[in-house]
N, C-alpha and C positions, 0 to 999 in steps of 0.2 A: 268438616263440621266445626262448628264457631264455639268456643268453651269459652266461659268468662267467668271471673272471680263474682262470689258474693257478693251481692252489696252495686256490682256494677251497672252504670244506663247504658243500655243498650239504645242508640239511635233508631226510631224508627220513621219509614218516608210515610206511614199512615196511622190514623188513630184506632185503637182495639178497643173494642167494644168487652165490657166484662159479660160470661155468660155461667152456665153453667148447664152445659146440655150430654146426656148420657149420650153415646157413640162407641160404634165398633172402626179397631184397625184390623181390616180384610189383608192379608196376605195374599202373594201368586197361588199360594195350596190351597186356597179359602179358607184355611184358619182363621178367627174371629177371634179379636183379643178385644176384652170390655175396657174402657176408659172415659174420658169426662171431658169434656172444652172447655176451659176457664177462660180464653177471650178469644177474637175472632177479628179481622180484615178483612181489605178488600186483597190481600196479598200474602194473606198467614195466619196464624194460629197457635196458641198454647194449649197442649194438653197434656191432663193429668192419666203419666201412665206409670206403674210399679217400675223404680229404677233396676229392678232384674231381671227386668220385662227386656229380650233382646230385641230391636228393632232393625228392618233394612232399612238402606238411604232412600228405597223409594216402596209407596202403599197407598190404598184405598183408605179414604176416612170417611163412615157414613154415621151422620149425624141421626141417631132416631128418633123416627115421627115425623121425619121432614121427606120432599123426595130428590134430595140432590146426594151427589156420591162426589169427592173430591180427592183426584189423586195427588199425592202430597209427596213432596221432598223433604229429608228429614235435618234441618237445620242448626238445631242443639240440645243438647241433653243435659239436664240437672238434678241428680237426684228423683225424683217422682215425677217430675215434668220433661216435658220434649217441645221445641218450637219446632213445625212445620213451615214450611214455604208453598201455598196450594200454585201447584201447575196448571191444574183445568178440572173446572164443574161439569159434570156431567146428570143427568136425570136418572133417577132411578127409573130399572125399568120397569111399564104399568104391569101389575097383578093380573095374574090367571082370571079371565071372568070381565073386566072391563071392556067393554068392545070402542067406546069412542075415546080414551087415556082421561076422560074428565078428571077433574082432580075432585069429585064431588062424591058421599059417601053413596049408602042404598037409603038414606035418611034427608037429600036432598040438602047436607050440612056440608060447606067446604073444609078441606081436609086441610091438614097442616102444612102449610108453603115450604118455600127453601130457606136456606141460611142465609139469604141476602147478599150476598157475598159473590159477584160477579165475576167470571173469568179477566182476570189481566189482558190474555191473550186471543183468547176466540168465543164466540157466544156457547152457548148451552150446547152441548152435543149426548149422545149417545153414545157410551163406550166400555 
């Protein structure tokens, strides 16, 4: 895990997007830890979690209101924040009750998309 002084640029190979969207980090247990995204890539992410928040090197990050699930490597940590490195988007999977996965409500209004944020590695999967 990469630890850098205050104050330091960190090079990065893409441009992050500022955000600010409420998400859970899923654990193997299912434990659900609340946290925030303050920016986003096509290849990473910053989030705001409690620096006594213990974290694995690797977890689920679901962004809420959206339907993608991204499993994430955990890259560096500073105080209240963590950079991730997303391995691979996945779809969340459709609700009880859906029969064709539309993404559209019972009000004929489309539901909130994904994070924009395309796998590096392979397209959209289930997992």
């Amino acid at each position: 895990m990469e630890q850098s002084t205050p104050g330091e640029t960190v090079a990065r190979r893409e441009e992050r997007s500022p955000t600010n969207w409420i998400a859970t980090i899923r654990l193997r247990d299912n434990t659900e830890i609340p946290c925030t995204v303050k920016d986003v890539s096509k290849s990473g992410a910053k989030i705001g979690v409690p620096g006594s928040q213990v974290l694995p090197d690797v977890f689920m990050l679901r962004i809420i209101g959206r339907d993608f699930l991204c499993l994430v490597r955990l890259a560096w940590r500073r105080g209240d924040y963590a950079g991730v490195r997303i391995e691979r988007v996945g779809k969340v999977p459709k609700a009880p009750g859906t029969e064709d996965g539309s993404r559209f409500s019972s009000g004929g209004q489309p539901e909130a998309g994904g994070i924009g944020v395309p796998s590096r590695k392979r397209g959209i999967s289930n997992f």
